[in-house]
N, CA, C and O atoms as CSV, one atom per row, in Angstrom:
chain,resi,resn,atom,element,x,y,z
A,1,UNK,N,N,10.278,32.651,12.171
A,1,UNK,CA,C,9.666,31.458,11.638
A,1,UNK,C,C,8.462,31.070,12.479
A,1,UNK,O,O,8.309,31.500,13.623
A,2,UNK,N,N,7.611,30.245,11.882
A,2,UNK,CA,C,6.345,29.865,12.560
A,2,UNK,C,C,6.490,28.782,13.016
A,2,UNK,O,O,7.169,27.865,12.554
A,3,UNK,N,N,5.680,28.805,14.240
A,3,UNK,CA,C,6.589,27.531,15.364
A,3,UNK,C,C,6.163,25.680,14.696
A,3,UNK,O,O,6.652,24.556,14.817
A,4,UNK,N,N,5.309,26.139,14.189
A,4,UNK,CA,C,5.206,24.411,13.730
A,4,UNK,C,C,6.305,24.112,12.544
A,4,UNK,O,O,6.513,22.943,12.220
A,5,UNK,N,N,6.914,25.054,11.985
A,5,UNK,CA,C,7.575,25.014,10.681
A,5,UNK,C,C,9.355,24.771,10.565
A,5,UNK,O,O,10.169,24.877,9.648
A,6,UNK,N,N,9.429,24.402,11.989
A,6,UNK,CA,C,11.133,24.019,11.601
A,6,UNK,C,C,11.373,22.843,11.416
A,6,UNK,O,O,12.446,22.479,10.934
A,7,UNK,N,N,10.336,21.942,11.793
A,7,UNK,CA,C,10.752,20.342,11.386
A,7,UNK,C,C,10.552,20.278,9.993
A,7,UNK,O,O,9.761,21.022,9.413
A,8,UNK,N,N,11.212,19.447,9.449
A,8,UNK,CA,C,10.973,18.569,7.917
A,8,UNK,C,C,9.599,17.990,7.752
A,8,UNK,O,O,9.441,16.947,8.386
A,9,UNK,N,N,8.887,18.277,7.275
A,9,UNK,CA,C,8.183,17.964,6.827
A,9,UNK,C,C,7.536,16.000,6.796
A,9,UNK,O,O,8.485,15.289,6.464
A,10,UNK,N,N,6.624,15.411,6.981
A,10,UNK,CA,C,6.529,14.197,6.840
A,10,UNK,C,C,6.398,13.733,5.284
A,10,UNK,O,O,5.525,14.231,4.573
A,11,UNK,N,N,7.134,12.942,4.884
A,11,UNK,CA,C,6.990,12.424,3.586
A,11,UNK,C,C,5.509,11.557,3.304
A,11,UNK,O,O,5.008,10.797,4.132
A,12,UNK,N,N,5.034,11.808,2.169
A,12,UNK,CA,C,3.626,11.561,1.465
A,12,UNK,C,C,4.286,10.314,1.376
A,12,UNK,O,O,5.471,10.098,1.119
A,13,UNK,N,N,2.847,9.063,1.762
A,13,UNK,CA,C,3.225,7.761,1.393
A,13,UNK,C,C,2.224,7.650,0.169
A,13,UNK,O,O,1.121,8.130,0.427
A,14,UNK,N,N,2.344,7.193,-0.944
A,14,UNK,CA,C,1.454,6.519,-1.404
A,14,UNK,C,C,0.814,5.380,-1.122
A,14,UNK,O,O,1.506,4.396,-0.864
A,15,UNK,N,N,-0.749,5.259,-1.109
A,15,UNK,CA,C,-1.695,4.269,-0.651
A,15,UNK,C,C,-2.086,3.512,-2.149
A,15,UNK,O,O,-2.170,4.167,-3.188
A,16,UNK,N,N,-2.340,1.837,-2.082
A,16,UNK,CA,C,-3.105,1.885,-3.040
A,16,UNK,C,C,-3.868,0.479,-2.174
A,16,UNK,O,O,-3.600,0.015,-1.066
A,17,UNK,N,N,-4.968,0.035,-3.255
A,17,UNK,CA,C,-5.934,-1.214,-2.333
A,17,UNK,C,C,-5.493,-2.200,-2.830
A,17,UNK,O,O,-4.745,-2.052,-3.796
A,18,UNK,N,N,-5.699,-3.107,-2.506
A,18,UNK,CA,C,-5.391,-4.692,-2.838
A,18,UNK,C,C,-6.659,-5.211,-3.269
A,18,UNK,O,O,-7.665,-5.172,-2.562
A,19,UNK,N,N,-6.595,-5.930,-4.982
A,19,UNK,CA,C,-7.258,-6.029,-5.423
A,19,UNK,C,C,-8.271,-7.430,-5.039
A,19,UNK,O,O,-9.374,-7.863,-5.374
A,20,UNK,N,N,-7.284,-7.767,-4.240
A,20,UNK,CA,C,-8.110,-9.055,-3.318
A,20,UNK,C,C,-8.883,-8.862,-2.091
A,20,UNK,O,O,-10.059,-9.205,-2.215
A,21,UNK,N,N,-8.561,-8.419,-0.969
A,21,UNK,CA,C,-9.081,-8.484,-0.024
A,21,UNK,C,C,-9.546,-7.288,0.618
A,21,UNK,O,O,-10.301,-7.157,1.581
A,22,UNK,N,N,-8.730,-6.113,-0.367
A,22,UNK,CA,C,-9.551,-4.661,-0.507
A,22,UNK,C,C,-9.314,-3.583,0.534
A,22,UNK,O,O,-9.838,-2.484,0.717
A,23,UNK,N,N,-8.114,-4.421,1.311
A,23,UNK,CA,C,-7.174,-3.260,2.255
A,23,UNK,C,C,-6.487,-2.319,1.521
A,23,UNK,O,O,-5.906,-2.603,0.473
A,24,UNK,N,N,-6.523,-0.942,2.126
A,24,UNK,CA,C,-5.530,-0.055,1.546
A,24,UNK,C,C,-4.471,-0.425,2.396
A,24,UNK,O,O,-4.564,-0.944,3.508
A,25,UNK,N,N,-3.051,0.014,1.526
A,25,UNK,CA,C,-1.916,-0.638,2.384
A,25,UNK,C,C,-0.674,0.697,1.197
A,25,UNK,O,O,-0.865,1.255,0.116
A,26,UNK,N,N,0.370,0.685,2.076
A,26,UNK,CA,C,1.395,1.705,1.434
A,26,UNK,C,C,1.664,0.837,0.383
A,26,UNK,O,O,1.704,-0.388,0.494
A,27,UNK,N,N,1.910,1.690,-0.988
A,27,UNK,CA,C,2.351,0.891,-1.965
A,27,UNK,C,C,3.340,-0.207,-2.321
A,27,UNK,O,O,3.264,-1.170,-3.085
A,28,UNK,N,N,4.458,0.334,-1.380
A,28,UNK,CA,C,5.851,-0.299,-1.320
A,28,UNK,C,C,5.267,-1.617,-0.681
A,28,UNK,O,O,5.765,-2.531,-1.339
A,29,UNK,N,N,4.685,-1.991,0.008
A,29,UNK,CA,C,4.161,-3.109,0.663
A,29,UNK,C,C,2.949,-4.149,0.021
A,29,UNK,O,O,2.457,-5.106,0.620
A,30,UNK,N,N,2.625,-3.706,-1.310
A,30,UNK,CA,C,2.173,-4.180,-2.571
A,30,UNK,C,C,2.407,-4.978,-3.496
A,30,UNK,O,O,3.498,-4.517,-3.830
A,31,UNK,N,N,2.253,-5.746,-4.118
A,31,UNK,CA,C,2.590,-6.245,-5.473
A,31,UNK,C,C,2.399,-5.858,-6.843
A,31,UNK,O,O,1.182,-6.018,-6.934
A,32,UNK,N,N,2.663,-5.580,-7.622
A,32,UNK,CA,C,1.642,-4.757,-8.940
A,32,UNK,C,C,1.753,-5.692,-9.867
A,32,UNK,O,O,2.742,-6.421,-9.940
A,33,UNK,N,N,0.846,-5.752,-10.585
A,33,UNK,CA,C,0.200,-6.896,-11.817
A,33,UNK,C,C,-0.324,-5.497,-12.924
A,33,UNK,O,O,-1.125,-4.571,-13.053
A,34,UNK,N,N,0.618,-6.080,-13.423
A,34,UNK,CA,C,0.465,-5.065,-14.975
A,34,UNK,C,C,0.577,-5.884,-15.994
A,34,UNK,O,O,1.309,-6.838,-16.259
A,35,UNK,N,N,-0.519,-5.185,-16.658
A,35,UNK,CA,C,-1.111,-5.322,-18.322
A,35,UNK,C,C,-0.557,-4.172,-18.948
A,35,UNK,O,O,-0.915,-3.027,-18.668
A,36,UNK,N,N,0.501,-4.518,-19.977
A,36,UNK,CA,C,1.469,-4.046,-20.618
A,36,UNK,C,C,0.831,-3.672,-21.760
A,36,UNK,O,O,0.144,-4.548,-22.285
A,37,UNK,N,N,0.875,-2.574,-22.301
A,37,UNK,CA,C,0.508,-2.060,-24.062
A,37,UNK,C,C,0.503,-3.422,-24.967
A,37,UNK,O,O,-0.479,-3.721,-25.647
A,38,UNK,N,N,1.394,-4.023,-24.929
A,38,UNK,CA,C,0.794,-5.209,-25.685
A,38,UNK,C,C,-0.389,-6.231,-25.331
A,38,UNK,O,O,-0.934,-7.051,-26.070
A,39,UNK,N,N,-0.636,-5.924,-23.915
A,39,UNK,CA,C,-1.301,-7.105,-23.782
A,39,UNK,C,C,-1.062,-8.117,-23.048
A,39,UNK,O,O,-1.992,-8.891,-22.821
A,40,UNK,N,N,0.185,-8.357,-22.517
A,40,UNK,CA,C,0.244,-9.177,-21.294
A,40,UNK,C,C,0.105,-9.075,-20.209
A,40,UNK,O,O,-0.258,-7.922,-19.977
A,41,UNK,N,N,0.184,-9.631,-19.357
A,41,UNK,CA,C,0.075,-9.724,-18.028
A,41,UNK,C,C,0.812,-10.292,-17.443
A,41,UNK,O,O,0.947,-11.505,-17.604
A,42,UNK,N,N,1.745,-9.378,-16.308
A,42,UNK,CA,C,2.533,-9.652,-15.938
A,42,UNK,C,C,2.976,-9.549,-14.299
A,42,UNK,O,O,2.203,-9.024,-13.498
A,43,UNK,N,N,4.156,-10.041,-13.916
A,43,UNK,CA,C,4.359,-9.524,-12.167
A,43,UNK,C,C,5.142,-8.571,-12.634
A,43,UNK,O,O,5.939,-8.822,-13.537
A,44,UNK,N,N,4.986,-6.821,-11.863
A,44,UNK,CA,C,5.984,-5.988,-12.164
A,44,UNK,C,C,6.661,-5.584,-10.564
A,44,UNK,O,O,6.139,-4.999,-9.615
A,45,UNK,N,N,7.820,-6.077,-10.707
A,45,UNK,CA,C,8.621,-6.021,-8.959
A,45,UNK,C,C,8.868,-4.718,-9.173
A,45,UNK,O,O,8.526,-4.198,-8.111
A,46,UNK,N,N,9.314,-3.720,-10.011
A,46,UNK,CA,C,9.584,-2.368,-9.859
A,46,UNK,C,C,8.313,-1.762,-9.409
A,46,UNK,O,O,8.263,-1.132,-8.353
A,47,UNK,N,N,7.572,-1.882,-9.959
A,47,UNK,CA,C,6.618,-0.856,-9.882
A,47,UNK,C,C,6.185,0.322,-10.865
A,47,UNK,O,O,5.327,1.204,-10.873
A,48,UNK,N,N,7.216,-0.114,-11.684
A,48,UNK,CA,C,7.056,1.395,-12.615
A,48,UNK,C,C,7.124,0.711,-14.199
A,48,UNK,O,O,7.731,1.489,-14.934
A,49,UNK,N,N,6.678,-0.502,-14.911
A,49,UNK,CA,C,6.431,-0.819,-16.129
A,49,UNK,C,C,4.808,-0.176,-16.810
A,49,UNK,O,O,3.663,-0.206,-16.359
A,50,UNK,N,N,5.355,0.335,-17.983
A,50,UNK,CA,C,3.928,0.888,-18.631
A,50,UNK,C,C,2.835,-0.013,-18.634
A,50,UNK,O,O,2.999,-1.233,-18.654
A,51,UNK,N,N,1.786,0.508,-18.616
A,51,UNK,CA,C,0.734,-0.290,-18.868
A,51,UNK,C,C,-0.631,-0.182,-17.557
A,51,UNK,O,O,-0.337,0.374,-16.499
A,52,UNK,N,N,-1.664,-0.589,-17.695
A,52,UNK,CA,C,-2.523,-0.472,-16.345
A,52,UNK,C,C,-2.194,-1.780,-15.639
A,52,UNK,O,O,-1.902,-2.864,-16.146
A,53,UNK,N,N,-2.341,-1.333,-13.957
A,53,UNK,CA,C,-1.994,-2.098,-13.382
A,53,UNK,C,C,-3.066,-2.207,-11.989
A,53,UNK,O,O,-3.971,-1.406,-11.754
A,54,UNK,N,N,-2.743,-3.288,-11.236
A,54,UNK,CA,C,-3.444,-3.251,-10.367
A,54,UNK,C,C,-2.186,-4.046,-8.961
A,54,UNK,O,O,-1.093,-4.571,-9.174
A,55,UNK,N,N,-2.968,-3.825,-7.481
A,55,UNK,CA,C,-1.962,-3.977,-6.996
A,55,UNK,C,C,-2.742,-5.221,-6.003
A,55,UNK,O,O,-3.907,-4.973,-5.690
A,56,UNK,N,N,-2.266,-6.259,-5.610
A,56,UNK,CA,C,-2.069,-7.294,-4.644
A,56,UNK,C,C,-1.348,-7.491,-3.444
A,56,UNK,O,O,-0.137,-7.275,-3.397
A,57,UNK,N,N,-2.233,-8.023,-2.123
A,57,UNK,CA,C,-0.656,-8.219,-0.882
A,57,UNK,C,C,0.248,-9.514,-1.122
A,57,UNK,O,O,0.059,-10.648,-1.561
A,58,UNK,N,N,0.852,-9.104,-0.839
A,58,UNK,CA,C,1.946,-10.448,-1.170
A,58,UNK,C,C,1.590,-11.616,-0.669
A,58,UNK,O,O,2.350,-12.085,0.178
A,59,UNK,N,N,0.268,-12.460,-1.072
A,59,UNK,CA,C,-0.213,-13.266,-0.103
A,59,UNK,C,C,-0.930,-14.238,-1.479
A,59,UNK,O,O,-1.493,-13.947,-2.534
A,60,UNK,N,N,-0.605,-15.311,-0.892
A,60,UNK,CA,C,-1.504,-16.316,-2.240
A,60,UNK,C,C,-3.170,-16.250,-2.030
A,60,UNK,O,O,-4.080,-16.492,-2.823
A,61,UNK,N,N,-3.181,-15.918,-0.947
A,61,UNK,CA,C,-4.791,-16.172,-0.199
A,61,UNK,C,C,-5.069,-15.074,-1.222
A,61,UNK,O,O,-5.624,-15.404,-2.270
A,62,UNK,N,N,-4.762,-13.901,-1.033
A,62,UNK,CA,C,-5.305,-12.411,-1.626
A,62,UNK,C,C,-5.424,-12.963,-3.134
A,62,UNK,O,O,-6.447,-12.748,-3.784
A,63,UNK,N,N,-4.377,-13.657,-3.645
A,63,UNK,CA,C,-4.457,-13.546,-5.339
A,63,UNK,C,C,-4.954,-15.084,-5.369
A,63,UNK,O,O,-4.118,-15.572,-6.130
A,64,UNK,N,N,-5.760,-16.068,-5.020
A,64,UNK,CA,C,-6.325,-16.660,-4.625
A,64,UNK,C,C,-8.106,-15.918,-4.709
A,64,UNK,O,O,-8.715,-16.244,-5.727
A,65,UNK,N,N,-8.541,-15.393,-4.144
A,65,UNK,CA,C,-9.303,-14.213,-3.647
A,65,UNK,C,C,-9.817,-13.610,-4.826
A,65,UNK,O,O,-11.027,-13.607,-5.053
A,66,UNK,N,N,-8.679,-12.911,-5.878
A,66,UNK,CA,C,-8.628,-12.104,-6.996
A,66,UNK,C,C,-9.152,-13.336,-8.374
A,66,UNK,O,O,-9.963,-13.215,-9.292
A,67,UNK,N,N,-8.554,-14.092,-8.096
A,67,UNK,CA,C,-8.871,-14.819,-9.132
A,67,UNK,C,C,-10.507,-15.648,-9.010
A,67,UNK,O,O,-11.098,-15.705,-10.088
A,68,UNK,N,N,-11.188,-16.228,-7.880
A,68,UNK,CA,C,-12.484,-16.255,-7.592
A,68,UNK,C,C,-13.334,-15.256,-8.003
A,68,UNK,O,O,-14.362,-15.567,-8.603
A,69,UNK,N,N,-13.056,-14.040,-7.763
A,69,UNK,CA,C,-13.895,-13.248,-8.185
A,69,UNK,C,C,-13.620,-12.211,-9.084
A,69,UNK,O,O,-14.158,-11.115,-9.240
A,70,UNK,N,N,-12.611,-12.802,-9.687
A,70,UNK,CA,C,-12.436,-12.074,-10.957
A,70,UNK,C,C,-11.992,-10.692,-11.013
A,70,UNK,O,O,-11.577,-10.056,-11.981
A,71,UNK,N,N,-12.129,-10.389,-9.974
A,71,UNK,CA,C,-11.359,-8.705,-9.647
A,71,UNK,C,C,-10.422,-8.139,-10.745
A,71,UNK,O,O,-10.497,-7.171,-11.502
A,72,UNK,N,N,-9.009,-9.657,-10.421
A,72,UNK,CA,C,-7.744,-8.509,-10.823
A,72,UNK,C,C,-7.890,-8.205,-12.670
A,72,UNK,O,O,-7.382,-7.229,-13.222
A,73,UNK,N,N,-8.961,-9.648,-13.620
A,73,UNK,CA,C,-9.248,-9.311,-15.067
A,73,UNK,C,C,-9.947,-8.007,-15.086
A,73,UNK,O,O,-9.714,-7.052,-15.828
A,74,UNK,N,N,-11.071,-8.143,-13.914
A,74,UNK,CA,C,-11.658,-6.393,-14.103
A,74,UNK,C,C,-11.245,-5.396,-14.046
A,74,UNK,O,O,-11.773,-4.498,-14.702
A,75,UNK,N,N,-9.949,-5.105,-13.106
A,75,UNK,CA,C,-8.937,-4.413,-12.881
A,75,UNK,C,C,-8.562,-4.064,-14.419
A,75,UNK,O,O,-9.070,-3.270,-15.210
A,76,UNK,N,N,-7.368,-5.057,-14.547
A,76,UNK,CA,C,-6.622,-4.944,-15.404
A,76,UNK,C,C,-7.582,-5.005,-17.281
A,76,UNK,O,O,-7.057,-5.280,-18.359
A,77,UNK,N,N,-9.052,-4.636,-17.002
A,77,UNK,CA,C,-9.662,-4.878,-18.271
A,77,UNK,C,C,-9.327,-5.871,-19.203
A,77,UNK,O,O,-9.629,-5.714,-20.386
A,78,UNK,N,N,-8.635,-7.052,-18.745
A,78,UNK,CA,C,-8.218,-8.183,-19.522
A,78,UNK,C,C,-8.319,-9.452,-19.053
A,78,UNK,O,O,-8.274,-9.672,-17.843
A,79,UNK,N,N,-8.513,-10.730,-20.241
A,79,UNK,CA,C,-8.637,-11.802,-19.134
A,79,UNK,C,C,-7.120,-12.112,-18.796
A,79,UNK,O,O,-6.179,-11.431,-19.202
A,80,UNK,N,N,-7.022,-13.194,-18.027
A,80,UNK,CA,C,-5.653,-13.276,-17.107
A,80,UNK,C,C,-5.757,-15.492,-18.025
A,80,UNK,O,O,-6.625,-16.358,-18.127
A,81,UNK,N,N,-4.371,-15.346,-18.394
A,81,UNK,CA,C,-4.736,-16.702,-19.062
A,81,UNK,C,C,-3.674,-17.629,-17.728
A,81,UNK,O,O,-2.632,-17.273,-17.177
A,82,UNK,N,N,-4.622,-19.087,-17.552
A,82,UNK,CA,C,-4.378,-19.746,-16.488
A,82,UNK,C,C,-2.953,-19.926,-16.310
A,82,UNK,O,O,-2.528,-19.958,-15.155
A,83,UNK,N,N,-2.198,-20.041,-17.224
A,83,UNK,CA,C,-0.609,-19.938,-17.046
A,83,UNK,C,C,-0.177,-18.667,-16.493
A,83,UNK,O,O,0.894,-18.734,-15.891
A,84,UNK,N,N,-0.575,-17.846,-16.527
A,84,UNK,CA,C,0.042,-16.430,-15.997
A,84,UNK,C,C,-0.549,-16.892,-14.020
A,84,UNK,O,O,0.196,-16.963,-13.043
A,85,UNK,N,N,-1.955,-17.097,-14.058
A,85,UNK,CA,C,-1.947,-16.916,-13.005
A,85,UNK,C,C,-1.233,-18.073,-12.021
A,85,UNK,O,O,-1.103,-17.910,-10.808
A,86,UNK,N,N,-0.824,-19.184,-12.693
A,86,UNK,CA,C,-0.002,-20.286,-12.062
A,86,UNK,C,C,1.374,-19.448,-11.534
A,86,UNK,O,O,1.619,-19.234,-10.347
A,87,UNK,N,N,2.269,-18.996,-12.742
A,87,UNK,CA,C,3.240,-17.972,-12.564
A,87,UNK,C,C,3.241,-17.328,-11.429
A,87,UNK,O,O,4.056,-17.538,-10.531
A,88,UNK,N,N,2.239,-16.420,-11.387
A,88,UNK,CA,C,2.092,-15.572,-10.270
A,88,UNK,C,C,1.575,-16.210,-8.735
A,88,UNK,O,O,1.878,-15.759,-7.630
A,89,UNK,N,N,0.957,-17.052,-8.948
A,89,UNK,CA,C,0.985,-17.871,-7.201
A,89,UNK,C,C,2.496,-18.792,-6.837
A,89,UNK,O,O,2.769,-19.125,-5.683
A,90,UNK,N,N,3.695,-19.233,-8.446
A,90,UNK,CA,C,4.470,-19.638,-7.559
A,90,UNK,C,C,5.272,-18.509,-7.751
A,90,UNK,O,O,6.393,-18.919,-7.449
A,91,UNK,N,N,5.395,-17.100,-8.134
A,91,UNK,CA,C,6.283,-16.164,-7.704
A,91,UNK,C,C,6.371,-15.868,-5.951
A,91,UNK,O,O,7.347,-15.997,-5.211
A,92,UNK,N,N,4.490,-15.281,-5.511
A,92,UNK,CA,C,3.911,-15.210,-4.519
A,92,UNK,C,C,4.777,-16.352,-3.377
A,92,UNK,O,O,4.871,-16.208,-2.158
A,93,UNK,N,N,5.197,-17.196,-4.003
A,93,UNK,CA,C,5.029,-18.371,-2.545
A,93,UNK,C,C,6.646,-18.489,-2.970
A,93,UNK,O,O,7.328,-19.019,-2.093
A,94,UNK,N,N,7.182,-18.183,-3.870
A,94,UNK,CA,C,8.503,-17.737,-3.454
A,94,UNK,C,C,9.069,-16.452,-2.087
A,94,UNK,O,O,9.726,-16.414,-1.046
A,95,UNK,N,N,8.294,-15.585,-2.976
A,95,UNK,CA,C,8.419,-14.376,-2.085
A,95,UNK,C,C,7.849,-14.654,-0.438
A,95,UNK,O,O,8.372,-13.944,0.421
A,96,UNK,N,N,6.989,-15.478,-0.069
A,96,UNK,CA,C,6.094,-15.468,1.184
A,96,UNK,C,C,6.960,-15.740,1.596
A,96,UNK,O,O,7.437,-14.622,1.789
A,97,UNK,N,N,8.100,-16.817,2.156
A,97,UNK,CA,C,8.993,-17.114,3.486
A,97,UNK,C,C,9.632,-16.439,3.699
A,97,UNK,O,O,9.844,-16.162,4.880
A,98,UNK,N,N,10.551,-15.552,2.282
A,98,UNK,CA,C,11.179,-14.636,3.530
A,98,UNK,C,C,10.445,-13.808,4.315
A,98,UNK,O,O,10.678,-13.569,5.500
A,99,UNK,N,N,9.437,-13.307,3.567
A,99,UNK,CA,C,8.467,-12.007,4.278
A,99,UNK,C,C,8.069,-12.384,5.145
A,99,UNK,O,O,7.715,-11.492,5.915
A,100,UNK,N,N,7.854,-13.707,5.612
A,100,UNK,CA,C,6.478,-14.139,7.194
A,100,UNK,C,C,7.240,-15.086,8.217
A,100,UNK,O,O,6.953,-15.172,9.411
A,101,UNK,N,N,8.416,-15.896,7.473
A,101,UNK,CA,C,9.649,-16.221,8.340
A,101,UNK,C,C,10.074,-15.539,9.546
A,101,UNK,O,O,10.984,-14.771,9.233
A,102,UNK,N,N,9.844,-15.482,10.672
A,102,UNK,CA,C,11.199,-14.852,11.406
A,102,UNK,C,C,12.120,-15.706,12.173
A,102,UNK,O,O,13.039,-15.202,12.818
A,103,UNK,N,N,11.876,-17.234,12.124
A,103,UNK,CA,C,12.993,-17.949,12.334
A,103,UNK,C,C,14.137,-17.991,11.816
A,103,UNK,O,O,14.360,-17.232,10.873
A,104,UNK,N,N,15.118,-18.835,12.262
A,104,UNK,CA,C,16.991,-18.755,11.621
A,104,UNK,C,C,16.582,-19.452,10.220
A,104,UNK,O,O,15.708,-20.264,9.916
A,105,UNK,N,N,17.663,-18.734,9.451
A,105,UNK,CA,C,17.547,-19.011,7.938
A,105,UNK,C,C,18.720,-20.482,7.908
A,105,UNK,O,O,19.593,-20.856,8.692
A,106,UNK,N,N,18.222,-20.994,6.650
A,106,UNK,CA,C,19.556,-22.305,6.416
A,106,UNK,C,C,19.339,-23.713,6.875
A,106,UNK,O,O,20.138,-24.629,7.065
A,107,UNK,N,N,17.805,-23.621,7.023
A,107,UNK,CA,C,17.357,-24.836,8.140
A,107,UNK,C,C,17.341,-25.636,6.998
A,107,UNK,O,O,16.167,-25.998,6.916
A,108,UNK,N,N,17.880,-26.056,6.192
A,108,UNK,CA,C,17.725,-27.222,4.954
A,108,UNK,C,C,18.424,-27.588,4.881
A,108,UNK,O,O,18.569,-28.480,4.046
């Protein structure tokens, strides 16, 4: 055997950018906003609903950001109607405490 070749191999991360602030970042560490064959627009937590999508950091600032400059409609070739994007900043600010928290949980 050839001496670099007995370890396993490193697993391929997928990269994608954030349609806000324009960091590449591993996907899993993403948000994805998909425009579904019909036409909506949506938060997709899997990652894997049909449709074009675009991806965000889990950060209100970033989709904040996206929505000023219009990015994530250009992205997603659609406009984004103001109720969706309300939706999606209080999904975002659900999701933010646990992610940026590292104090004891239960403080309420």
């Amino acid at each position: 055997m050839a001496p670099g070749r007995a370890g396993a191999r490193p697993r391929h991360v997928p990269l994608r950018t954030c349609v806000g602030c324009r960091q590449v970042r591993p996907k899993r560490e993403l948000v994805r906003v998909v425009r579904t064959p019909q036409g909506e627009v949506e938060l997709d937590p899997t990652g894997k609903r049909a449709g074009r999508g675009a991806y965000l950091c889990p950060s209100v600032e970033c989709l904040e950001k996206a929505r000023r400059t219009h990015q994530l409609e250009r992205t997603l070739q659609h406009p984004v109607d103001p109720a969706v994007w309300e939706a999606l900043a209080l999904r975002l600010r659900q999701q933010a405490p646990s992610a940026s928290q590292a104090g004891p949980a239960g403080t309420g």
